[in-house]
Backbone as numpy.savetxt, mean C-alpha at the origin, in Angstrom:
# Nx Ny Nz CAx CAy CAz Cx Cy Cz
2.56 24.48 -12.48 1.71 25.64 -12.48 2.61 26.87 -12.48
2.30 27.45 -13.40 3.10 28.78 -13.39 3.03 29.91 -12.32
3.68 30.88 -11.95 3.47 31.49 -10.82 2.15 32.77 -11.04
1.71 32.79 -12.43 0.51 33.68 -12.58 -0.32 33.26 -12.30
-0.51 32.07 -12.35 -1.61 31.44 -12.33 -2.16 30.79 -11.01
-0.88 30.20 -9.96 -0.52 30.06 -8.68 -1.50 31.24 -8.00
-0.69 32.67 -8.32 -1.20 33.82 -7.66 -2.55 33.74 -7.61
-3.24 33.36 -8.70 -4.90 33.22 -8.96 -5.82 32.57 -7.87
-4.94 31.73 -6.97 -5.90 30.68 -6.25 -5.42 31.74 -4.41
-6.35 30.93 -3.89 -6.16 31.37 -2.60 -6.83 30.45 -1.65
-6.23 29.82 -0.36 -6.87 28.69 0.53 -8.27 29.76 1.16
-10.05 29.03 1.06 -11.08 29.57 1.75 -11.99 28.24 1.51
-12.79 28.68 2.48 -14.07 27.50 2.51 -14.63 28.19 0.93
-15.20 27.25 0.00 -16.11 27.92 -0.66 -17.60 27.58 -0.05
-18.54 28.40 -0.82 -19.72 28.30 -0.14 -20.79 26.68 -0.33
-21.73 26.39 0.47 -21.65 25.41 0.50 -21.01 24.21 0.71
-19.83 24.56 1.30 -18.92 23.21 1.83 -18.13 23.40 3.14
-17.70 22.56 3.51 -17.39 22.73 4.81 -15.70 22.92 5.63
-14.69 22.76 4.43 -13.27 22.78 4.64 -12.48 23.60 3.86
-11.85 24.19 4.14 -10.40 25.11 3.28 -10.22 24.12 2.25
-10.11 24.67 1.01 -9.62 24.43 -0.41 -8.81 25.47 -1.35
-8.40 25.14 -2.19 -7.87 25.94 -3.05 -8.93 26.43 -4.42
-8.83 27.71 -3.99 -10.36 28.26 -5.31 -9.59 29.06 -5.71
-9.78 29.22 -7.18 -9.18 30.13 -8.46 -10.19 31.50 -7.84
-9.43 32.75 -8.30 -10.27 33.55 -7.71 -10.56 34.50 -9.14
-10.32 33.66 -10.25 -10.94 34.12 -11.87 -12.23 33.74 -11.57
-12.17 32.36 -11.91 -12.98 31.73 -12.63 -13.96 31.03 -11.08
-13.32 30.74 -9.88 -13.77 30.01 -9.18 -13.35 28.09 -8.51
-13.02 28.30 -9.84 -12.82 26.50 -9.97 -11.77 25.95 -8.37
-12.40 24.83 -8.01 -12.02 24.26 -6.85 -10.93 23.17 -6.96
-10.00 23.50 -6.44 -9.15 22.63 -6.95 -8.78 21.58 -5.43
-9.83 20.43 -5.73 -9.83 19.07 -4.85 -8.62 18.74 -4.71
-8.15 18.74 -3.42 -6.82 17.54 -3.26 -7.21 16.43 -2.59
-7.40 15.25 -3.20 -8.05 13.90 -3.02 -6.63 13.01 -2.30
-7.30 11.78 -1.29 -6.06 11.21 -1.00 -5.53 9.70 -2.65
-4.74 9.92 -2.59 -4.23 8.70 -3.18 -4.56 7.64 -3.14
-4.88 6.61 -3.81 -4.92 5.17 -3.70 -4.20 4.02 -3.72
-3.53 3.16 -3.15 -2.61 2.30 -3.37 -3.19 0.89 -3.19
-2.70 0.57 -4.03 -3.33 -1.42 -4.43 -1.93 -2.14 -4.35
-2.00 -3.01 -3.34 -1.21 -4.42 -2.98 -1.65 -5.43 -2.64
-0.90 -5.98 -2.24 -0.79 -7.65 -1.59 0.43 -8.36 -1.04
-0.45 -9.24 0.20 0.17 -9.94 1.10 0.22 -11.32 -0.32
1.40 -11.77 -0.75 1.33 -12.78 -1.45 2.01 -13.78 -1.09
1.66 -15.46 -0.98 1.62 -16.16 -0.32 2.50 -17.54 -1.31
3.33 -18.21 -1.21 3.35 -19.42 -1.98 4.04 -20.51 -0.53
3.60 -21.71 -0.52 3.88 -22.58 0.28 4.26 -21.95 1.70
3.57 -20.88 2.30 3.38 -20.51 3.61 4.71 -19.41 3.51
5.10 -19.27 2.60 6.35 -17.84 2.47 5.88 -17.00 1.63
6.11 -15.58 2.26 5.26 -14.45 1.91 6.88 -13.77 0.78
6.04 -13.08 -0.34 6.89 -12.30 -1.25 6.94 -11.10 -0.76
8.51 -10.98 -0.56 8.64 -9.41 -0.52 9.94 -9.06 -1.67
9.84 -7.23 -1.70 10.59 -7.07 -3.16 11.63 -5.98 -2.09
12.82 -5.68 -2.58 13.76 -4.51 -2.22 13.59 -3.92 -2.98
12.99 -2.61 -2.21 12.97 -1.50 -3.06 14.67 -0.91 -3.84
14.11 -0.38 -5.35 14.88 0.25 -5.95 15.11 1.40 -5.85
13.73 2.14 -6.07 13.45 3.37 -5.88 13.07 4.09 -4.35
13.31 5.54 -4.30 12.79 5.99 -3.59 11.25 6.51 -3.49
10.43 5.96 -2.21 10.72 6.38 -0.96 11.43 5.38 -0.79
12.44 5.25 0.63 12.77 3.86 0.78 13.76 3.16 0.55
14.42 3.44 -0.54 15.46 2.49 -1.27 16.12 1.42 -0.70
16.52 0.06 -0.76 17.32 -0.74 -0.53 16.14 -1.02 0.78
14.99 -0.61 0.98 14.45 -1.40 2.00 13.33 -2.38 1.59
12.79 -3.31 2.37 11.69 -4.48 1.99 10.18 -3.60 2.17
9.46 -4.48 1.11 8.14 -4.01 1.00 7.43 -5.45 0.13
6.08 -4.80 0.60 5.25 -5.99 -0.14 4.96 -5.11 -1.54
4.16 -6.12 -2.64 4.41 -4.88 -3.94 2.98 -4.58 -3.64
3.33 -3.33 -4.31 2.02 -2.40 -3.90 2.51 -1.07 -4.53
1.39 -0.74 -5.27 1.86 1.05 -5.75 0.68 1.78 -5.75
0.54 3.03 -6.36 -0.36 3.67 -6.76 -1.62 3.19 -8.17
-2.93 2.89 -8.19 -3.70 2.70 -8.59 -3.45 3.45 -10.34
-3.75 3.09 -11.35 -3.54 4.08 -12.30 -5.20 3.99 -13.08
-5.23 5.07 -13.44 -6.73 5.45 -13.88 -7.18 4.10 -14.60
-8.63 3.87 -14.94 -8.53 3.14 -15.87 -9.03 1.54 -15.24
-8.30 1.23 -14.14 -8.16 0.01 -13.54 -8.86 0.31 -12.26
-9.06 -1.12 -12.46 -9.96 -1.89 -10.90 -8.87 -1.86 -10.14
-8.97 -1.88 -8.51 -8.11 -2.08 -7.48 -7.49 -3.21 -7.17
-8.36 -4.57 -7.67 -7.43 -5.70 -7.89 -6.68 -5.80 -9.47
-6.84 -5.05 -10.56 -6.20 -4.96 -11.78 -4.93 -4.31 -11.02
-4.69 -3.53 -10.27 -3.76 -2.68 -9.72 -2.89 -3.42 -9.01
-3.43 -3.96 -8.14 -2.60 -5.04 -7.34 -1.58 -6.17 -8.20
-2.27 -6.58 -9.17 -1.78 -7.40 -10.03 -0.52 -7.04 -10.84
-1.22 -6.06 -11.60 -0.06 -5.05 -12.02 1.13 -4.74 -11.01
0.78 -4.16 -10.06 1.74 -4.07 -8.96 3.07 -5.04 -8.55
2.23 -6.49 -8.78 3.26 -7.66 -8.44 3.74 -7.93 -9.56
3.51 -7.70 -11.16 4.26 -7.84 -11.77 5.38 -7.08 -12.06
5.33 -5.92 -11.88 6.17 -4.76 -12.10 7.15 -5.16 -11.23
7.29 -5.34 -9.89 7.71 -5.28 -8.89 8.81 -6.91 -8.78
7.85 -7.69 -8.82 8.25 -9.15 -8.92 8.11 -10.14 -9.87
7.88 -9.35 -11.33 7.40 -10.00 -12.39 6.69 -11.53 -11.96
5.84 -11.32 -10.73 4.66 -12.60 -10.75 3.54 -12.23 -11.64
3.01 -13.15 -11.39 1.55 -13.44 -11.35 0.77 -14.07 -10.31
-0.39 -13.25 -9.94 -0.70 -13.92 -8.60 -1.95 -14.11 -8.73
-3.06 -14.78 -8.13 -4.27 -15.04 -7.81 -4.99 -13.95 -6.73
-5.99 -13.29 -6.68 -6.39 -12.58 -5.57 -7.28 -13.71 -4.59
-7.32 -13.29 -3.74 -8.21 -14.25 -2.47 -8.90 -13.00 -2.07
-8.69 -12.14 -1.35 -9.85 -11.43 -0.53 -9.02 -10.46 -0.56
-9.87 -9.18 -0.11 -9.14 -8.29 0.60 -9.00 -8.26 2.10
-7.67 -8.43 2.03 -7.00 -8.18 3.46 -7.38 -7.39 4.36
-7.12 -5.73 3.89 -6.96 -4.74 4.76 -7.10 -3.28 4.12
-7.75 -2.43 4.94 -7.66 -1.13 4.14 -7.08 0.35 5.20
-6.27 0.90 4.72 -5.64 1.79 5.73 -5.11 2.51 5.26
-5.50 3.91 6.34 -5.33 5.21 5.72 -4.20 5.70 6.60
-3.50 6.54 5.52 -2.09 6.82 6.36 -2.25 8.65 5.38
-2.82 8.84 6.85 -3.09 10.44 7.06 -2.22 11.54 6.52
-0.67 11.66 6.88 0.12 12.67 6.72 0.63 13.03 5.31
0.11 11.20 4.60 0.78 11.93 2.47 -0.45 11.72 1.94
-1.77 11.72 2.84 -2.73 11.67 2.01 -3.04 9.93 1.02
-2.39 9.21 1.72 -2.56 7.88 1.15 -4.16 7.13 1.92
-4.91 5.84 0.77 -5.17 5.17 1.08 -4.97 3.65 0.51
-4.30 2.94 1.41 -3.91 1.07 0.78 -4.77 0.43 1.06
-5.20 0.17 0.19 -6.08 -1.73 -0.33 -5.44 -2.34 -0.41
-4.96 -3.41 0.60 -4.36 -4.40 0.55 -5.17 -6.15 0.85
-4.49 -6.86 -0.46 -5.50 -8.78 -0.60 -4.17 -9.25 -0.02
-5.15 -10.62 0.27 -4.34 -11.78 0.11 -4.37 -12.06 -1.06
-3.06 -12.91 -1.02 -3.26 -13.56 -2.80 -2.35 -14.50 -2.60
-2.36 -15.64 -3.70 -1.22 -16.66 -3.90 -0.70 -16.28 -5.47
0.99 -16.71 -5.30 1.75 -17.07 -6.18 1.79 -18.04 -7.33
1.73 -18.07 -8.18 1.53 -18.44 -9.14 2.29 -18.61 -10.35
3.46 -18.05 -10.19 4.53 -17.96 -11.41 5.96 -17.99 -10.07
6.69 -18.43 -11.48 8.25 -17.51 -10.74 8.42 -16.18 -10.28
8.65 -15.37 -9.76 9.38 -14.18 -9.41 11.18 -13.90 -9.88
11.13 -12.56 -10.18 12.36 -12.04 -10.35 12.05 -10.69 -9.96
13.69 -9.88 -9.74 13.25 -8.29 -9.94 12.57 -7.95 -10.71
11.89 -6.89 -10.88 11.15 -6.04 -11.70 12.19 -4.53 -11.85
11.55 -4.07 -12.36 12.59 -2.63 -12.76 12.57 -1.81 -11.26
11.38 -2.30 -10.33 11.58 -1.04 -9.39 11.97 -1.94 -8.31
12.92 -3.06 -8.08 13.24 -3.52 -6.99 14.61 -4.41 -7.43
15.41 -3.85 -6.33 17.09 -4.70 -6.56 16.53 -6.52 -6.50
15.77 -6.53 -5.20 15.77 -8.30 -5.53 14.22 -8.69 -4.91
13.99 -10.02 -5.01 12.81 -10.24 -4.53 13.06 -11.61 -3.98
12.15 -11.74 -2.87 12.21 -13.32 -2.17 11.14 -13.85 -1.70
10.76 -15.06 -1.46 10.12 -15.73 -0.38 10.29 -16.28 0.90
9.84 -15.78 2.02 10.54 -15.56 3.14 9.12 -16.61 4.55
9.95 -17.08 4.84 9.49 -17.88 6.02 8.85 -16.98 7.07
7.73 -16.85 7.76 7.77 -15.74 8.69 9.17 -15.44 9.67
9.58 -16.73 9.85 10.61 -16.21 10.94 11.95 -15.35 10.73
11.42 -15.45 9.10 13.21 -14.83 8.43 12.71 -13.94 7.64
11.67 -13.11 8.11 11.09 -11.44 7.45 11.93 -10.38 8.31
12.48 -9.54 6.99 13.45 -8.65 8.11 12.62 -7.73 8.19
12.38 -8.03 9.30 11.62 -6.61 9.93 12.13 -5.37 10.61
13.25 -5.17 10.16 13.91 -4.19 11.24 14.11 -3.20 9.64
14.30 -4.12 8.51 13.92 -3.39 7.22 13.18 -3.51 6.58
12.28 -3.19 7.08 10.68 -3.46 6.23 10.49 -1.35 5.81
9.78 -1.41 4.84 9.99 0.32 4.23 9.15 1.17 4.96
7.93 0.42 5.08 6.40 1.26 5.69 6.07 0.36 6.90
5.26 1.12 7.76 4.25 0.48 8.92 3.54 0.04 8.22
2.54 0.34 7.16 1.79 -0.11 6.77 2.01 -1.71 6.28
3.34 -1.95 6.02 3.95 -3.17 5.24 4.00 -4.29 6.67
4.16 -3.74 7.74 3.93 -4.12 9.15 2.45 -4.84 9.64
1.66 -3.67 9.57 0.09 -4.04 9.39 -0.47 -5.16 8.57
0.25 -4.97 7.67 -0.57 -6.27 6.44 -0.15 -7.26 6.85
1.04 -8.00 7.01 1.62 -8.75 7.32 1.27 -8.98 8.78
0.97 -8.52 9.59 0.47 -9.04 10.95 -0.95 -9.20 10.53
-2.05 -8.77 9.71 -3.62 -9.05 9.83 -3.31 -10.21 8.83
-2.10 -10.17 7.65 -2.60 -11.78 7.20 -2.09 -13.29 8.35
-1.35 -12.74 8.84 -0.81 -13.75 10.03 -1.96 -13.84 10.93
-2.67 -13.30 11.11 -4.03 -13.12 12.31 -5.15 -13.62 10.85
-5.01 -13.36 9.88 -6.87 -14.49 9.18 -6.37 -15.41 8.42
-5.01 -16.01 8.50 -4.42 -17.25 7.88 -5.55 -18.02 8.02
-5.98 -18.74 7.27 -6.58 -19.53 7.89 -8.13 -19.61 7.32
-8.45 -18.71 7.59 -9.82 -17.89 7.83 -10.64 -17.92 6.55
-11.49 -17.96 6.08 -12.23 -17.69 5.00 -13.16 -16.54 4.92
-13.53 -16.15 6.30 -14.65 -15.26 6.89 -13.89 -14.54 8.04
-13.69 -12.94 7.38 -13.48 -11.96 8.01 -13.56 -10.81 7.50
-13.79 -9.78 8.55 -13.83 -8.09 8.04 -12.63 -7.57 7.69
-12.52 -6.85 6.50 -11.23 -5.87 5.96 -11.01 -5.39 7.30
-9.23 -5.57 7.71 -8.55 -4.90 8.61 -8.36 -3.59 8.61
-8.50 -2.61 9.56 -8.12 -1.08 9.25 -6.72 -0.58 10.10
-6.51 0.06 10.17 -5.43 0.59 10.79 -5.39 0.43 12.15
-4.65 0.03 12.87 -4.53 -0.49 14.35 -4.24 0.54 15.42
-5.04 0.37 16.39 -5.01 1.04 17.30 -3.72 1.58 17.50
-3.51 2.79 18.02 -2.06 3.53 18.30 -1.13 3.49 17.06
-1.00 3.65 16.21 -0.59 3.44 15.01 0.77 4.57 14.88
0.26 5.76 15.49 1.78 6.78 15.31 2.91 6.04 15.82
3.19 4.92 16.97 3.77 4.82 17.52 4.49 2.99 16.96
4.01 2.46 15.82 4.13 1.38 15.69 5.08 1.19 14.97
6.09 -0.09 15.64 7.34 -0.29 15.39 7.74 -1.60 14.16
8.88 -1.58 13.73 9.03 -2.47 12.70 9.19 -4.18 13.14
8.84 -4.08 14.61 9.62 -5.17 15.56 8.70 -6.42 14.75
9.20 -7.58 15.14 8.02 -8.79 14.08 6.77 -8.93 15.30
5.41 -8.81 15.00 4.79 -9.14 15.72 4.75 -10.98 15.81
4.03 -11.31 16.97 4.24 -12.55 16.98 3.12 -13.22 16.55
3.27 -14.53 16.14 2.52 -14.41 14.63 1.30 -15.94 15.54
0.01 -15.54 14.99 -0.58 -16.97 15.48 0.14 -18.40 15.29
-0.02 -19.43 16.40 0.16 -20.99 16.08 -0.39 -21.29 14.34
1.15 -21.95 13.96 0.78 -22.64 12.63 1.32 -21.39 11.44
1.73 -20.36 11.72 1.91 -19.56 11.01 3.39 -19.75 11.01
């Protein structure tokens, strides 16, 4: 945005609504800042979960499940899918959705499934390497996001399960650490 045009807007409630926005003060026009969407998955093959090293930043050189931003066009499980191929050139199956959680401060919201594996894995362009990892040998001390924390503890808690409610963000959440939670019997 150019700086003439910048100058044009100014933060006010407009009328009829109830929060500070950015309104053009030409024309009017409201310029929505919506949160983001992100589509992943907890992905599963013979009880070892895929995770990818990040390439890119945010993050770099740390573990994550694949998961990105939604791109127009696509369903939230088309996204997910996409996601694990890019990431881990799989292919995966969806099972359910896992979990949904909003992470307030960049304006994100993650949809995160279970899913199983289904192909080989390799890097993808946005990750140095990718693996399948035993719960007990998930490095969690480098895992990228809490959120990558969360998923991975609610699929360890509905292993199992066929019948359950989408997980949301866990109580006390500013304060939640990369430590491994401890995971139900059988997991």
């Amino acid at each position: 945005m150019t700086d003439s045009i910048a100058e044009n807007f100014e933060h006010r409630i407009p009328e009829d609504d109830d929060r500070e926005r950015r309104v053009c003060n030409t024309c009017g026009f409201i310029d929505y800042q919506n949160p983001r969407i992100v589509a992943g998955s907890v992905v599963v093959r013979d009880r070892k979960i895929l995770l990818c090293r990040r390439a890119i930043e945010p993050r770099k050189g740390y573990w994550t499940l694949p998961a990105g931003y939604m791109e127009l066009g696509e369903s939230i499980e088309e996204a997910a899918m996409r996601e694990a191929r890019e990431e881990a050139c799989a292919t995966i199956e969806i099972d359910r959705v896992l979990g949904m959680y909003t992470v307030h401060r960049i304006g994100q919201v993650q949809i995160m499934f279970r899913a199983e594996l289904v192909s080989d894995i390799r890097p993808g362009p946005e990750s140095l390497e990718v693996g399948l990892f035993d719960w007990k040998d998930i490095p969690w001390s480098e895992l990228a996001f809490p959120t990558v924390v969360w998923a991975l503890t609610h699929y360890a808690e509905s292993r199992g399960s066929d019948s359950f409610a989408p997980y949301g963000n866990p109580a006390g959440t500013e304060a939640i650490t990369r430590q491994p939670p401890v995971p139900p019997r059988g997991v």
